[in-house]
Backbone bond lengths (Angstrom), bond angles and torsions (degrees), N, CA, C in turn:
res aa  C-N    CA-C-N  psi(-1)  N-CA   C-N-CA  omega(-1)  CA-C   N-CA-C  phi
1 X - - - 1.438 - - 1.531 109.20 -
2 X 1.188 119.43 120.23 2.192 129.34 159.30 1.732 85.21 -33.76
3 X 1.769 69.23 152.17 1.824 100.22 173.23 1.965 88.67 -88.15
4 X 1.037 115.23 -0.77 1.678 111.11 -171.16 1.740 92.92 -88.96
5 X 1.448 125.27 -50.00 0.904 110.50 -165.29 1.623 106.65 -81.85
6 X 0.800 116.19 -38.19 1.498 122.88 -155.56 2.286 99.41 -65.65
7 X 1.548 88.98 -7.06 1.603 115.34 170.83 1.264 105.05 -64.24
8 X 1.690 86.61 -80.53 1.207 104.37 -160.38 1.788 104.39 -51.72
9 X 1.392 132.69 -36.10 1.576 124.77 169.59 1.136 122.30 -50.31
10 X 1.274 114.29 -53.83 1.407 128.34 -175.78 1.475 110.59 -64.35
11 X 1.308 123.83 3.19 1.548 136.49 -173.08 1.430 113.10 -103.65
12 X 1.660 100.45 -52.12 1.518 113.32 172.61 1.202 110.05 -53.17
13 X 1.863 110.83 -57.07 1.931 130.57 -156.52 2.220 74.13 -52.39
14 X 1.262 113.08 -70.69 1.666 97.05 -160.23 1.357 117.33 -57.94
15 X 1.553 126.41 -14.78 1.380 114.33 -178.59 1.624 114.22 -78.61
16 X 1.280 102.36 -29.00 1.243 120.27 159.29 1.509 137.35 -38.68
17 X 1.203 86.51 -52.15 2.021 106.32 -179.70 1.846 94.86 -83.67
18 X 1.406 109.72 -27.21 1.628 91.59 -164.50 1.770 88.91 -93.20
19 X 1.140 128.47 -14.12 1.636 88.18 172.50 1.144 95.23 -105.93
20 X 1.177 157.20 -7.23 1.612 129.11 157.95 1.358 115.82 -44.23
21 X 1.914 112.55 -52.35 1.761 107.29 176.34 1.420 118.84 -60.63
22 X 1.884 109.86 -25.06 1.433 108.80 163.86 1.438 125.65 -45.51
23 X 1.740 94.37 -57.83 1.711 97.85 -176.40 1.573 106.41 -73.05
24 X 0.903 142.68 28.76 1.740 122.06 -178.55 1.384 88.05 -128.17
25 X 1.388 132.49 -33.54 1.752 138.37 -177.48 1.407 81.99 -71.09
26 X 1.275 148.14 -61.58 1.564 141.40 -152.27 1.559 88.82 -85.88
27 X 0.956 170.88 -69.97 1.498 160.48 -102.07 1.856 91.50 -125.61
28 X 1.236 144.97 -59.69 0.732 147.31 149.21 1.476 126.77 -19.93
29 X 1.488 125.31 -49.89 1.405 147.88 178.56 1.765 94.11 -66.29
30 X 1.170 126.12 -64.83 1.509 129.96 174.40 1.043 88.41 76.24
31 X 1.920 102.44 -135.03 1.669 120.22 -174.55 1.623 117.01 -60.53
32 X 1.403 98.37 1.56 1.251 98.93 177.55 1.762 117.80 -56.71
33 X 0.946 113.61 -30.88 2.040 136.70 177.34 1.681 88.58 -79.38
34 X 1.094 120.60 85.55 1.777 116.90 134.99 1.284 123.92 -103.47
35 X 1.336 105.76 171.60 1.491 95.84 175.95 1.387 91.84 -129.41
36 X 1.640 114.03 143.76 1.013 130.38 169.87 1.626 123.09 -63.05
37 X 1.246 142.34 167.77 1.629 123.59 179.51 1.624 96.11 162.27
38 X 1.236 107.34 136.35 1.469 133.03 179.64 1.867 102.84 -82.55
39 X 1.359 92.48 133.33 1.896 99.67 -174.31 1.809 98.83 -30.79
40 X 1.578 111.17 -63.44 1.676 93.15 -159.05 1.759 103.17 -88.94
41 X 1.373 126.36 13.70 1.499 105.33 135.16 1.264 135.96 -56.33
42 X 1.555 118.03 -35.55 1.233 107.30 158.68 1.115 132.44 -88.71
43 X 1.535 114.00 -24.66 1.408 106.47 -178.57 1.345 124.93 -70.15
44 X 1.802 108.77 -0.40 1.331 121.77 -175.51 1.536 111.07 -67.31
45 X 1.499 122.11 -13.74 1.358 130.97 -151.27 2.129 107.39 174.82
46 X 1.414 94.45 31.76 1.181 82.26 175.49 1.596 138.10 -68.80
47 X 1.486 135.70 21.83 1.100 132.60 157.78 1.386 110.07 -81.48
48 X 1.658 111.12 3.08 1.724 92.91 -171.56 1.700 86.93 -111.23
49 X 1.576 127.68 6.41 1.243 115.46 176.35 2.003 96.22 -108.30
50 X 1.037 122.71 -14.03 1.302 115.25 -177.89 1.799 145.69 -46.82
51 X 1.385 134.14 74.72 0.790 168.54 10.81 1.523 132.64 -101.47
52 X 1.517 88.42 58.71 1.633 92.23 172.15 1.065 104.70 -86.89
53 X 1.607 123.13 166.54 1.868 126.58 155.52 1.003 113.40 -41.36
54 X 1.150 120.31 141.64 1.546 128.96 171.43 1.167 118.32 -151.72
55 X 1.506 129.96 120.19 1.688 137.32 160.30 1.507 100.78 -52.87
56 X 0.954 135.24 149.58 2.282 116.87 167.83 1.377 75.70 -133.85
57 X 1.740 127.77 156.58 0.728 137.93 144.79 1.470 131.36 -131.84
58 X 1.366 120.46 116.08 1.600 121.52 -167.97 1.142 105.37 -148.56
59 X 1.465 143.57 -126.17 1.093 139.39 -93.18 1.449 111.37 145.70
60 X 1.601 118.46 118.62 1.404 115.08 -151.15 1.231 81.36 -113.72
61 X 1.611 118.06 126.26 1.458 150.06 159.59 1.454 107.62 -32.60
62 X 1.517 133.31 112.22 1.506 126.22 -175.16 1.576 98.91 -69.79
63 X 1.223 119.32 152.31 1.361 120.58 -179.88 1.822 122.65 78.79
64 X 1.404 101.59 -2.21 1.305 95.23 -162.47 1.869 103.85 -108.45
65 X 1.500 117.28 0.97 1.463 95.97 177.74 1.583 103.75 -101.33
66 X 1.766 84.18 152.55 1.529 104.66 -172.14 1.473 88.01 -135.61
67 X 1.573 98.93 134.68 1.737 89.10 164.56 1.916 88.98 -128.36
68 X 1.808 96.07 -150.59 1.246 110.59 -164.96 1.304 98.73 160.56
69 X 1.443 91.89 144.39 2.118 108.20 179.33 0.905 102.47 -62.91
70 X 1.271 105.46 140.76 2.114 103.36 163.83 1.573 96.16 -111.54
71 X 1.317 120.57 75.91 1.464 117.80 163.90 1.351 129.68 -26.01
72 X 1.381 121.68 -48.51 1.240 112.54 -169.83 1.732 103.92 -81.60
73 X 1.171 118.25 -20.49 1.586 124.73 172.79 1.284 116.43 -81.12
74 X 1.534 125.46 -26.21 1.296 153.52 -150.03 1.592 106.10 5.06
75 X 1.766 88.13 71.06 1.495 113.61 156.29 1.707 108.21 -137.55
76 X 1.280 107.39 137.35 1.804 99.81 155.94 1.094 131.54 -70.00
77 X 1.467 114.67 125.42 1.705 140.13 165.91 1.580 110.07 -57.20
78 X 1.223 113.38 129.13 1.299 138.19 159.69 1.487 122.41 -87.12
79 X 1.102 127.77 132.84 1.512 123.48 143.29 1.584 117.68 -160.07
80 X 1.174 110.89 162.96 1.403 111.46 -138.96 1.983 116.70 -175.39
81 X 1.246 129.63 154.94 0.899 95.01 158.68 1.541 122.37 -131.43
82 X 1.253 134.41 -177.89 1.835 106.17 -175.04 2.050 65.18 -147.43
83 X 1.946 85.71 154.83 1.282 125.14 -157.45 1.571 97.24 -127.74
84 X 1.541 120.00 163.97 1.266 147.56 -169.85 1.375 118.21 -160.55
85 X 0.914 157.43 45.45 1.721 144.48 -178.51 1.453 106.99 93.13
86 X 1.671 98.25 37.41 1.536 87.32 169.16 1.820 110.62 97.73
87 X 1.411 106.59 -27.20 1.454 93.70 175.93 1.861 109.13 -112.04
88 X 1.446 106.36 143.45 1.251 99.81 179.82 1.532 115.66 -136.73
89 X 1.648 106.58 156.15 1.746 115.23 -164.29 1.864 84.50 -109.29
90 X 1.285 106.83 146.18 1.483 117.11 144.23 1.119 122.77 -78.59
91 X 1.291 130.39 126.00 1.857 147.84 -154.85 1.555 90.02 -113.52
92 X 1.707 111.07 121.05 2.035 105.06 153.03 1.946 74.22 -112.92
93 X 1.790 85.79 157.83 1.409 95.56 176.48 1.832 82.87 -144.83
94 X 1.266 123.77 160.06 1.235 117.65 154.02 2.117 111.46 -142.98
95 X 0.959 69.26 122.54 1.852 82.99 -172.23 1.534 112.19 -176.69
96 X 1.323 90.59 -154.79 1.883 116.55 155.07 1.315 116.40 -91.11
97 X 1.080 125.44 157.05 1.455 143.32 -164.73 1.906 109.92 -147.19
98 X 1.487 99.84 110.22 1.436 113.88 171.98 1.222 107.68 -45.23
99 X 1.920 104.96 116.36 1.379 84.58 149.59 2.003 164.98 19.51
100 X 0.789 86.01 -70.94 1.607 112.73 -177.61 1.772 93.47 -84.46
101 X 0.987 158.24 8.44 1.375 172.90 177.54 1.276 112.82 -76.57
102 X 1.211 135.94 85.66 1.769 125.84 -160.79 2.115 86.51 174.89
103 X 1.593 85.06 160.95 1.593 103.82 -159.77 2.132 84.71 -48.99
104 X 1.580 96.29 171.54 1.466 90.89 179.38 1.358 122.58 74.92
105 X 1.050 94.80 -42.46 2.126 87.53 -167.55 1.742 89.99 -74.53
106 X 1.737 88.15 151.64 1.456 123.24 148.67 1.452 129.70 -29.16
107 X 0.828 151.50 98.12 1.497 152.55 -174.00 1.503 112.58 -119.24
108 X 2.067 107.46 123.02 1.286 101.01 155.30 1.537 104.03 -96.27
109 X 1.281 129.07 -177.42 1.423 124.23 -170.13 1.262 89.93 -148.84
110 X 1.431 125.17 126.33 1.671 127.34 169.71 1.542 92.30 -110.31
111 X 1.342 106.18 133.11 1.288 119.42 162.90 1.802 132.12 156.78
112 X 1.299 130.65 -146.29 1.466 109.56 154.99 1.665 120.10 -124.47
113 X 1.195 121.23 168.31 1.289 129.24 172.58 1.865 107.45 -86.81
114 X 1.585 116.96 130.36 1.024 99.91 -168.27 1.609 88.81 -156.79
115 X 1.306 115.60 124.55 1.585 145.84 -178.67 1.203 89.90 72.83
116 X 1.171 140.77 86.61 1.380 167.43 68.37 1.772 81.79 124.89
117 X 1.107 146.62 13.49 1.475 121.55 -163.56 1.830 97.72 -170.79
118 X 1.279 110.38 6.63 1.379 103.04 -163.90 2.021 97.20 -135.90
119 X 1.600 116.10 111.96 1.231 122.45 177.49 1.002 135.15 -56.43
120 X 1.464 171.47 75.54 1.329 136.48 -119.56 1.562 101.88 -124.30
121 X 1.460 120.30 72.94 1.494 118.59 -170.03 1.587 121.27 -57.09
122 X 1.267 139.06 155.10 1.176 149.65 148.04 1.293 136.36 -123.04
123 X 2.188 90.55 31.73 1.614 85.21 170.51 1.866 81.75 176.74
124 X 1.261 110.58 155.63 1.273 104.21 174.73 1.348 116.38 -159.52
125 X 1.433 148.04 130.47 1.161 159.93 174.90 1.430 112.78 -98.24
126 X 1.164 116.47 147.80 1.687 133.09 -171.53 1.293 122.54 -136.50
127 X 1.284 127.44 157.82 1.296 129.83 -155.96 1.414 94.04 -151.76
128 X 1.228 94.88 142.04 1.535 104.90 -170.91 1.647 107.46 -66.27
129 X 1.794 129.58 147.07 1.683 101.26 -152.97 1.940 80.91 -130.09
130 X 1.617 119.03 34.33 1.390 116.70 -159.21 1.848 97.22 -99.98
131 X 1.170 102.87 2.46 1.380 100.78 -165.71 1.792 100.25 -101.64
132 X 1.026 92.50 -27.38 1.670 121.23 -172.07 1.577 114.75 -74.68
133 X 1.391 105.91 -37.51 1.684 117.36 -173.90 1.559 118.48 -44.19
134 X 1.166 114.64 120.23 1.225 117.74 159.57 1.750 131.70 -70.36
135 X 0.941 129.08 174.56 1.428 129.59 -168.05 1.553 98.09 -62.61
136 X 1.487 127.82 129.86 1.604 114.73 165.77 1.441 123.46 -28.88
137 X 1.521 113.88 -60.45 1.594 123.73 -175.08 1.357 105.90 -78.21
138 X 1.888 132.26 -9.73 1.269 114.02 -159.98 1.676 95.78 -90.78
139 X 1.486 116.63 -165.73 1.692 116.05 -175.72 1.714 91.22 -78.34
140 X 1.571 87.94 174.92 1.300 114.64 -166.51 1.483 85.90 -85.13
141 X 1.866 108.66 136.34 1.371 104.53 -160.92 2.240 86.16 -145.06
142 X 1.474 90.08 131.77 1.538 93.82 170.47 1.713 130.32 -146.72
143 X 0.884 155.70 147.25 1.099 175.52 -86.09 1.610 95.66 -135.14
144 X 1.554 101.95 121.62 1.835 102.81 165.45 1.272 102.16 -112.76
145 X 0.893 135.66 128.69 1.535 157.79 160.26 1.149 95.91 -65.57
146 X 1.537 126.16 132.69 1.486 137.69 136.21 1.296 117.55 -154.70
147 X 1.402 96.63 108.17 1.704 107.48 -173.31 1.699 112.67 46.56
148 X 1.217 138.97 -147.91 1.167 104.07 -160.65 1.604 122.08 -105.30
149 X 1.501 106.68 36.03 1.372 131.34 155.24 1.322 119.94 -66.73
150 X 1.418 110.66 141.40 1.458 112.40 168.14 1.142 125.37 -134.11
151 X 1.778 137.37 91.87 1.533 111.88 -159.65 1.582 103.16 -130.32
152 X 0.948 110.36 156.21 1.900 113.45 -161.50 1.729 97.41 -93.20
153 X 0.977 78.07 141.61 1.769 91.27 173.59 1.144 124.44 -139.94
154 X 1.629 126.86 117.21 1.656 111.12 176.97 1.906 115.97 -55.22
155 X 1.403 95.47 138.92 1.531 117.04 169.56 1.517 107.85 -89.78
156 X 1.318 106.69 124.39 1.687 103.77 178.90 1.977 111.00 -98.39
């Protein structure tokens, strides 16, 4: 056998082994790959985020949670919506809900975006939203995130 071929094998045999360990590190990893993104990053263009993983992070709409038993699951249904700079996703979540979970608070959102306008979380973190509160009688007022800015803006 050539020192060319016995190359060229010994080239394939490793391309071989490295994308199999490729594909089992990528298939294995799963939901592990999200991407992080502020409500109106996606909502800026959400058919190009639609059901990938997604962290969402915004801002839960005052007035906007509704839950309800899910008897046959016998867990309570969430829905809701959380806000960013003015643009906002409708959230169903069904579980438990941290504490700190109430209009105002901070929200990360694990889960996917699905029919272009509707969140579908499977996990959610909260932030305390007491620092944030607007006047009882004044407008409904929330937090825009941008990078590591933070400036309040009335929601109409």
């Amino acid at each position: 056998m050539s020192q060319k071929r016995k190359l060229a094998q010994g080239l394939a045999t490793l391309a071989i082994i490295a994308g199999a360990i490729g594909y089992l590190f990528y298939s294995s990893a799963g939901e592990a790959f999200e991407y992080y993104k502020h409500v109106d990053e996606v909502m800026g263009d959400p058919h190009k985020w639609q059901g990938k993983h997604l962290q969402l992070h915004g801002f839960v709409v005052p007035g906007s949670i509704l839950k309800r038993m899910d008897k046959e699951h016998q867990q309570i249904e969430y829905r809701f919506q959380a806000v960013n700079c003015g643009s906002t996703v409708e959230v169903r979540y069904a579980g438990t809900v941290p504490d700190t979970f109430k209009d105002r608070a901070e929200v990360v959102l694990k889960g996917t975006l699905a029919d272009g306008a509707q969140f579908k979380a499977r996990e959610i973190s909260a932030k305390c939203p007491s620092k944030y509160q607007a006047r009882a009688d004044g407008p409904a007022a929330t937090l825009c995130t941008r990078g590591d800015q933070n400036v309040e803006r009335a929601v109409n």
